[in-house]
Every structure is written in structure tokens, then in C-alpha cells.
C-alpha positions, 0 to 999 in steps of 0.5 A, a space after each residue: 543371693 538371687 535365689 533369696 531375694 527372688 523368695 522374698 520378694 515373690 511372697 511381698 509382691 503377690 501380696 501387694 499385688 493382690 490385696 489391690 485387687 489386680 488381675 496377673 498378667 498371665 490371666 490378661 488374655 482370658 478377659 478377651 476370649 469368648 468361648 475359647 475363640 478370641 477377638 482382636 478390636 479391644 484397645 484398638 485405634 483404628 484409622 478412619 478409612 474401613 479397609 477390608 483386611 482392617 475389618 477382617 482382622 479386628 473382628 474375625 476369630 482365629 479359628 474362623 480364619 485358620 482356614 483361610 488364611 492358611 490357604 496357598 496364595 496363587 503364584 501369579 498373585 505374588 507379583 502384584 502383591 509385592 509390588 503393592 508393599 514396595 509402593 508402601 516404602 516411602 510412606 513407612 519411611 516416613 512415618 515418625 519413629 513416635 508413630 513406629 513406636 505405637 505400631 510396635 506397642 500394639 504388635 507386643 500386646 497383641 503378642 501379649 494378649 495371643 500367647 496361648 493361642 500361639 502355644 497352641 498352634 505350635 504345639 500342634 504343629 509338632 505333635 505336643 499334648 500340651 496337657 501332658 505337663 510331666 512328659 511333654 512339658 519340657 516341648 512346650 516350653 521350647 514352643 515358649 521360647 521360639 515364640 513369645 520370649 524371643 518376642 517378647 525380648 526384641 519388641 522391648 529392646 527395639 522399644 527401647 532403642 526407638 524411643 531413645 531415637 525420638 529423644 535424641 535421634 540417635 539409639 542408646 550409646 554403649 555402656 563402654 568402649 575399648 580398643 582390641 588390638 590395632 583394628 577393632 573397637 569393642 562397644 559393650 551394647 548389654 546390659 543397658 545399665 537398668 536394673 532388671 538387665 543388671 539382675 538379669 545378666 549378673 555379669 554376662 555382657 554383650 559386646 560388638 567388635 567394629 573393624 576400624 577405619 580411618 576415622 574412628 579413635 578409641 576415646 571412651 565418651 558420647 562424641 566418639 559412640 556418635 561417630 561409630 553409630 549412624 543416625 536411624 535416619 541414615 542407618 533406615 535405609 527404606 526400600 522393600 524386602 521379601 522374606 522366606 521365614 525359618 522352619 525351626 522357630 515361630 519368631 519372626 525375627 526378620 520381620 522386626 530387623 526390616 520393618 524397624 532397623 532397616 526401615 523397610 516394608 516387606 512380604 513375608 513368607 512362612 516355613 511350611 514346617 511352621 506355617 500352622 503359627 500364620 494366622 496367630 502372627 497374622 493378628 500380632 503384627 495386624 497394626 502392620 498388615 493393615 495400613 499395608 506395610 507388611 503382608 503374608 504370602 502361603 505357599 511352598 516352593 512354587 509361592 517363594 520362587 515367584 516372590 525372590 524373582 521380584 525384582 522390586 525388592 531391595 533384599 531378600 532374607 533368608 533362614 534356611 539350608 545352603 542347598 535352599 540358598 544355591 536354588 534361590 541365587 540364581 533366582 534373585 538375580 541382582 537383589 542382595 540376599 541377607 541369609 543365615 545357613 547353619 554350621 558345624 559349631 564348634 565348643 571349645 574346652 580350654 585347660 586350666 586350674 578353675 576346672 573342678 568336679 562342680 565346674 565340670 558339671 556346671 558345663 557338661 550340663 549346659 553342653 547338652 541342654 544347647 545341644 538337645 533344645 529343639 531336638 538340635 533342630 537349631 543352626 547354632 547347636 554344638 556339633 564338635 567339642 574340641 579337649 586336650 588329648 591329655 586334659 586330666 579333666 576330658 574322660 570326667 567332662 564326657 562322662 557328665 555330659 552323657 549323664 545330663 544328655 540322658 537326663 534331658 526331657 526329651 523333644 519331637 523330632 519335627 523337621 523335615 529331613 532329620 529322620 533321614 539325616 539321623 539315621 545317616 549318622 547313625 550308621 557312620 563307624 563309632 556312632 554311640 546312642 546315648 540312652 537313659 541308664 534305665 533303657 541300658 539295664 533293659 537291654 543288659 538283662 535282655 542279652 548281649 544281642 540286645 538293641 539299644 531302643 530309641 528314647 521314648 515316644 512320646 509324642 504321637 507318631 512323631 518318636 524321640 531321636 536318640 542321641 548320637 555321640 562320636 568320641 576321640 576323633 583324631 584332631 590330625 587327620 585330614 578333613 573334607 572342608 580341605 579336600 580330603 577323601 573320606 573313606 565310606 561310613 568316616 565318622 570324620 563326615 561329622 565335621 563338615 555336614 550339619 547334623 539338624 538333629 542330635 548329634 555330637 563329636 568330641 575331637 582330641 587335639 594334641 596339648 600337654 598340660 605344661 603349655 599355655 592354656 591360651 597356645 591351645 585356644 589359639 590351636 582349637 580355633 585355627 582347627 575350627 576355621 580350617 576343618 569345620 562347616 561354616 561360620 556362624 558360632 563358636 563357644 569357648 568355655 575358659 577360666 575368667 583370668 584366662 578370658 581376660 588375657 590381652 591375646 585371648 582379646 585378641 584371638 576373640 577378635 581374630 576369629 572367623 565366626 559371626 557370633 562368639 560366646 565366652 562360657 554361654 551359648 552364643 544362641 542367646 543372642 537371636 533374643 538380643 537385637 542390640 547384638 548381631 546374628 549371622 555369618 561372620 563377613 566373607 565366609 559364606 559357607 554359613 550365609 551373608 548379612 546379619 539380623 539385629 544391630 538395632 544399636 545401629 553401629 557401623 563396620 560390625 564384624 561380630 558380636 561377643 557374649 561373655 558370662 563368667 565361668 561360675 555364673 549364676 544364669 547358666 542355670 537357664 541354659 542348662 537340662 532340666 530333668 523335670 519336663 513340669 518344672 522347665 515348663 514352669 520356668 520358661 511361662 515365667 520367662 515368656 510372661 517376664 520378656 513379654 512384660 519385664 517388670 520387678 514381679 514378673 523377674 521375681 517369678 522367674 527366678 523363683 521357678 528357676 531357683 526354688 521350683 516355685 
């Protein structure tokens, strides 16, 4: 049905879109351009007073000030360059939140108006020929969605919340409510209810679980969301953060969660890995840099040691490793530290009747696209699939999930340290490559001594990691999170080391198919809080009436991680700010604190997306064989966030159903 009325409504709209002369969207930026150099000034209101860095960044060229901006800051300029951002804080407080709302219009516009030059410089900061559609389109569109769809995504939703702020003080009230057991209360934060997130979802919802206090009751009306909500006046609680960027993304997240949820002024420091996006971001968020409440400091370890050490800072954000987090603790002193550190996610796989070849498909595929985006250079990735030993469906599910791991376009491997951490799991007894069927017929005619070859370069120096799988890992033995020894070369060391890159593990927990589907969700989890890395996500792929059992509530609430998803990958949330994204409270392994919440709910404990188990979106989330066509359809979804219109939707889908 979506796929029709995506055709049907492509074919009218571009007609009448065209026959009133209008310019399409994805072409808007050329207008601003001058010989492939564009320039900031068009469509902006600048303040009377002609300060230095107004003038610079409303009239300098991108690649003029590549070079200087891209330059390390002097450590001993860090101090007074943050000192003069926290003297900015009561001002950015006070500003009215109809004042915010202009400042981030002009950050999305800017967004808008820059994208190809944000792609550009993303691909080039991990090896992409971005010409090279049919091999290497599917590593741009990944560069698209850690870019400008997630962008995109959160400066339309922080729109949203702050404009019904301006109305009402307060942000939108949930679509619905519920009690979960004696001590949480479930508010459904998305969809909003408007009909591009309806067709957007088609049945995926977001949820937040609030712990319960003295004062909350369970009463579904607007009286009682108001007393779970804070105001934004008392939730923007001001002050100064310092931020230490992500290394895997070019999406700023933080930045947005301090400078307009928390309400606080910051000083941002870019990922080295990432750094090359700095000056492109430097002009998207010009409307905040120039009036002084948000600046960039560049550098490497030296530049963000000196900036943690400021003791004038309210918070320090980070998104990173946890041997960065141990370095940085020290250093902080005092400041409270918000900071995500990755896990050894698990997916769990429940048994029952709605399991079928085409389901099993369906997930498989979806498996292996969340486990391969980014080269697995995502925290949230999957890392332990947990099966019933005996599940009839488990050898058909691992056979469907090495076709689409091999089937994937294939992306560079970019971080730093994932050759090394490859290659450590590659030598740990029972690693298996996952190749394309091709490359094993090659190595068969060659011989028996034949080596299986990595998957193909093809991006310049920066060569493919092959996918590494571990199978029938005993889910009884002992594992190290509980302080076992683990023999050398264990393949067990799986469990409690995050990967980075493109590994996986199935493990075997014993069930019989005469048991309750739910007494092996409840079994899969227990083993996944006790003898898994972290804390951050969990994926469990489950029948709809098995989902909405009253213990599967339940044990949902109970779980121990931040962030849970019911038959989706819970990575969708990053893009949601109305949801959360962090560790789940007091299990540290996996950070503390959380970005997101623009709802500006009170006591969360973590958020819940939930998709039915046959749901039409997952085709999003799921490999593409075709590197062109991904591309295709993640430049319609970063012009549809970016610009969420009907047209714009409808090119979307048309991409992604019909490859047009």
C-alpha cells in the first residue's frame, strides 16, 4: 500500500511541483555556490555589532578556511576560551525560547544549504570516491545518515518541542501513558500523531519508562503528563559544558542536547578521526558561534585534557572508549561527566509459531545491515546473538544471515584501531570469514591450502575487513564479565570486548520448544546482564502476541540497558531526541547520563522502541545488494529529515520500494 501511494503520489506531485516552476529541493544549494566555493551571508540577520568571527564566517569560503580552522588551538588558549563561553551562559539563558527557535532554523538551513559539502568532506575523511556510485555508493550513504539525516532528524524535532514551549511552556504531552508494573510508567513520545510520522512509523512506536515516585499516579490526561514533565524553564538548567565529540559520526548530537535541552553554552571539540567535517560545522552552527555561545577548540589529546581540566564547566560530554573515559576521570575532577562507552550488544532471538522462511529472511537481513553500517564502527552494533540451542529455525536463521552478511556493499574500515582489533579476533579459535560465494569458489578451485581473501578494496589504501562470525558458543560456560580465566585464543573473549568492527557471535542457550517463549526471553536477558560487556542496547526480535504479554512488559522494564528495541534496531533512536540515548542508570560499564529527552521528562530510566515483527520499515534498516540504489535512498531520506514534507516522503519511499 505504501509502496502504491508513494508511486502515485511521486508521479502527481513532481508534476505539480513542476508545472509551478519551482526549484527541488536538492538543487537549493547550487543557487549559493560560486565556482564550486560556497558562501555563507545569503538569508542572514546579522546583529548590529560587526564582530570578527561574524564577518569571517558569513563571508569566507569553506575551502579558504579549511586551513585555518582545521589548525590546532594553543593548549594555553583552551582556558581562556572556555572561560569566555561559560561567561556567555546567563545570557544564552535568558534568551527567549522564540529567539532559540530562530537560531536553530538558521543551524537547519545552513545544514540544508551545505550538505554536499559535508558529504564531501566526509568522504574524504574515510577514503570514499564518491563518483564511484555502483561500488562505493553504499559508504556515501552511510556518510548521509551520520550526517545530515540525523541532523536533520533532531533539528526538526527540537523545532517542534521548542515551539510548543513558546505556546504553552512546556513540550508536547505524550500520545499515551501507561502503568508497567508497580514502579514504572510508560509515555509514548512517538510518533507525534502528525501524519508524515504516522506513515513514517507505520506501527513503530517510541516509548520512555519513568521510574515511579511518591508523587506520579497512572491517570492517561494532560494534568498528570504535566507532573511528569518538567517545565523548560526549570529542566534548562544553564551553565557550561565542554564536549569531546564522537569519532564514528559527523552529527553533532551533544551539542543540540546542551545548547537546547539542557540550556547550556559549550565548547566543542571534534574526534580527530572527524575532524576534516569542522569547518563545514563551524558554518552550520555560525548563528551560535557568532553571538558566543557555542565554540570549537582543535586538537588531539593534549587540547581535550586542557579543556576537561576547566573547572568552570558545569559537565563534560563524551562519546568515546572506556579506557578514554578512565584518562578523563581523573582529570575532571568534580564536573560530572554524561558519557556513552559502547557495549557487547546483544540480539536476542525468541522461539515461536510466527517464525517462518520469510520472517526468518526479513530479520537475518536486518541483523546483518545493523551489524555491518559504518563497518561496525557503531557502540550500539550487535555482537551476541542469543537462539535456543534447539530452535528448529536457528541453522535456517545463521544460513540467511551469512547470505545477506556477504551480500552487504561493503565499507571502509576508518577507525583508528579496528585493524588491530580485527585482526585480535581473527586469531581467536572458531573465527569464521564471511565471504561472498564468489570469493569461496575462487579459493576452492585454487585448492585446499587456498586462503580465503579479505573482501575487496575498494577504497584506496583503506581495504574492507572481512566479516568475522563465531558460532555455537556454549551459553554455560563461564565468562570473564564474572571472573573467569579465560584460556588463550577463547572465543568466549568475544563476550566481553567490544569489537568496533565486523564481528559477531552466536551463542546457544539451552530451551526446549515445549517451553514458554517468554521463560527464554527471561533466561536470554538474565545472561545478557550478567555475562555481556555493558549496558547500552538490547534487541529482541519476538511475535507481536508474545510482545504484548503483560511479563514481556515487564521484563522489558526490568532490563538493565539504556536503550531497548522490540524487533528494530534500537540505533534508530540517536536520530529521536524526544527518546534517550545512553547507559542504562548505575551500570557504568557502558557510560552515565544520556543525550536526548527534549520531552523533558523526569526519572527516565530508558527508552523502548517497538516495531511489529512483520513491519513494512524494516526495509530501511535492512542490506542493500545494490551500493547506487542505498545511495539513492538515503539522499531522499537526508533531503526528507532535512526538509520533511509530503514530496519529499514520497520520494523516499519511492526509492526504497520501487528503486525509483
Amino acid at each position: 500500500v505504501v509502496a502504491v501511494r508513494s508511486t502515485l503520489l511521486f508521479i502527481l506531485l513532481s508534476l505539480a511541483h513542476h508545472s509551478r516552476g519551482l526549484t527541488c529541493p536538492s538543487h537549493y544549494h547550487l543557487s549559493h555556490s560560486r565556482r564550486g566555493r560556497l558562501f555563507l551571508g545569503h538569508h542572514r540577520h546579522h546583529t548590529s555589532t560587526a564582530n570578527f568571527e561574524t564577518h569571517f564566517f558569513a563571508k569566507t569560503p569553506i575551502d579558504t578556511m579549511s586551513e585555518q580552522q582545521l589548525q590546532d588551538t594553543p593548549v594555553e588558549d583552551v582556558a581562556t576560551i572556555v572561560q569566555r563561553t561559560a561567561d556567555k551562559a546567563s545570557e544564552w539563558k535568558s534568551v527567549s525560547v522564540n529567539e532559540k527557535i530562530g537560531l536553530l532554523e538558521r543551524v537547519l538551513q545552513n545544514s540544508v544549504e551545505l550538505r554536499q559539502e559535508w558529504l564531501a568532506v566526509g568522504a574524504e575523511a574515510r577514503h570514499i570516491d564518491a563518483s564511484q556510485k555502483q561500488t562505493q555508493g553504499w559508504a556515501m550513504a552511510e556518510v548521509e545518515i551520520c550526517g545530515p539525516v540525523l541532523l536533520g532528524s533532531y533539528c526538526n524535532t527540537l523545532l517542534k518541542t521548542l515551539k510548543a514551549v513558546a505556546r504553552t511552556g512546556l513540550a508536547p504531552s505524550p500520545s499515551q501513558q501507561r502503568a508497567v508494573g508497580d514502579h514504572h510508567t510508560a509515555v509514548t513520545v512517538y510518533p507525534d500523531g502528525s501524519l508524515l510520522e504516522l506513515t513514517e512509523t507505520v506501527g513503530m512506536r517510541g516509548e520512555l519508562l519513568l521510574k515511579k515516585d511518591g508523587d506520579n499516579n497512572n491517570n492517561n490526561n494532560d494534568k498528570q503528563s504535566t507532573k511528569l514533565q518538567a517545565t523548560y524553564e526549570s529542566y534548562a538548567v544553564g551553565g557550561a559544558a565542554g564536549i569531546l565529540g564522537a569519532g564514528n559520526y559527523d552529527f553533532p548530537a551533544d551539542i543540540l542536547t546542551e545548547l537546547f535541552i539542557k540550556g547550556r553554552t559549550a565548547v566543542y571539540k571534534p574526534n580527530p578521526v572527524v575532524q576534516k567535517s569542522a569547518p563545514v560545522l563551524q558554518h552550520i552552527f555560525a548563528p551560535l558561534i557568532e553571538r558566543g555561545f557555542l565554540k570549537f577548540v582543535i586538537g588531539g589529546a593534549a587540547v581535550g585534557s586542557a579543556l576537561v581540566q576547566q573547572s568552570v564547566l558545569d559537565e563534560i560530554v563524551l562519546t568515546g572508549s572506556v579506557h578514554t573515559f578512565e584518562k578523563i576521570q581523573p582529570l575532571a575532577g568534580s564536573t560530572p561527566i554524561c558519557a556513552e562507552l559502547g557495549a557487547v550488544n546483544p540480539w536476542i532471538i525468541v522461539p515461536g509459531p510466527k517464525w517462518n522462511k520469510g520472517s526468518i529472511n526479513a530479520h537475518a537481513r536486518a541483523l546483518a545491515f545493523a551489524k555491518l553500517v559504518n563497518n561496525g564502527h557503531v557502540c550500539a552494533a550487535p555482537q551476541a546473538i542469543l537462539v535456543a540451542k534447539d530452535w528448529k529455525w536457528r541453522s535456517a536463521f545463521m544460513e540467511r544471515l551469512r547470505y545477506w552478511l556477504a551480500q552487504h556493499p561493503g565499507s571502509p574500515a576508518f577507525y583508528p584501531g579496528s585493524d588491530e582489533s580485527h585482526a585480535h579476533f581473527a586469531q581467536l579459535d572458531g573465527a569464521e570469514q564471511v565471504v561472498p560465494e564468489q570469493q569461496k569458489q575462487q579459493a576452492k578451485r585454487g585448492g585446499p591450502e587456498a586462503p580465503l581473501q579479505r573482501r575487496p578494496s575498494l577504497f584506496g589504501q583503506k581495504s574492507q575487513h572481512s566479516i568475522i562470525l563465531f558460532t555455537d558458543l556454549d551459553g554455560s560456560s563461564p565468562s570473564a564479565k564474572e571472573g573467569a580465566k579465560l584460556p588463550r585464543n577463547s572465543n568466549l573473549e568475544v563476550l566481553t570486548r567490544e569489537a568496533f568492527c565486523p564481528v559477531l557471535a552466536e551463542v546457544a542457550l539451552d530451551y526446549s520448544e515445549s517451553q514458554d517463549p517468554v521463560e527464554f526471553l527471561r533466561k536470554a536477558v538474565h545472561y545478557a546482564e550478567t555475562k555481556l560487556f555493558g549496558s547500552l542496547t538490547a534487541t529482541l526480535l519476538m511475535d507481536d502476541k508474545t510482545a504484548r504479554r503483560p511479563e514481556v512488559d515487564q521484563i522489558i522494564a526490568d532490563m538493565k540497558f539504556g536503550v531497548v528495541g522490540v524487533n528494530v534496531y534500537p540505533t534508530f533512536c540517536y536520530s529521536l531526541p524526544q527518546m534517550i540515548w545512553g547507559a542504562f542508570p548505575g551500570q557504568t560499564e557502558s557510560g552515565e547520563g544520556f543525550l536526548g529527552n527534549c520531552g523533558m521528562y523526569d526519572n527516565v530510566e530508558k527508552g523502548v522502541l517497538r516495531a511489529p515483527f512483520f513491519w513494512i520499515g524494516r526495509r530501511l534498516l535492512s542490506v542493500e545488494p545494490s551500493a547506487a540504489r542505498s545511495q539513492k535512498v538515503f539522499r531522499r531520506m537526508a533531503q526528507y529529515k532535512m526538509k520533511p514534507n509530503l514530496l519529499n516522503q514520497t520520494k523516499l519511499f519511492s526509492a526504497l520500494f520501487l528503486g525509483v
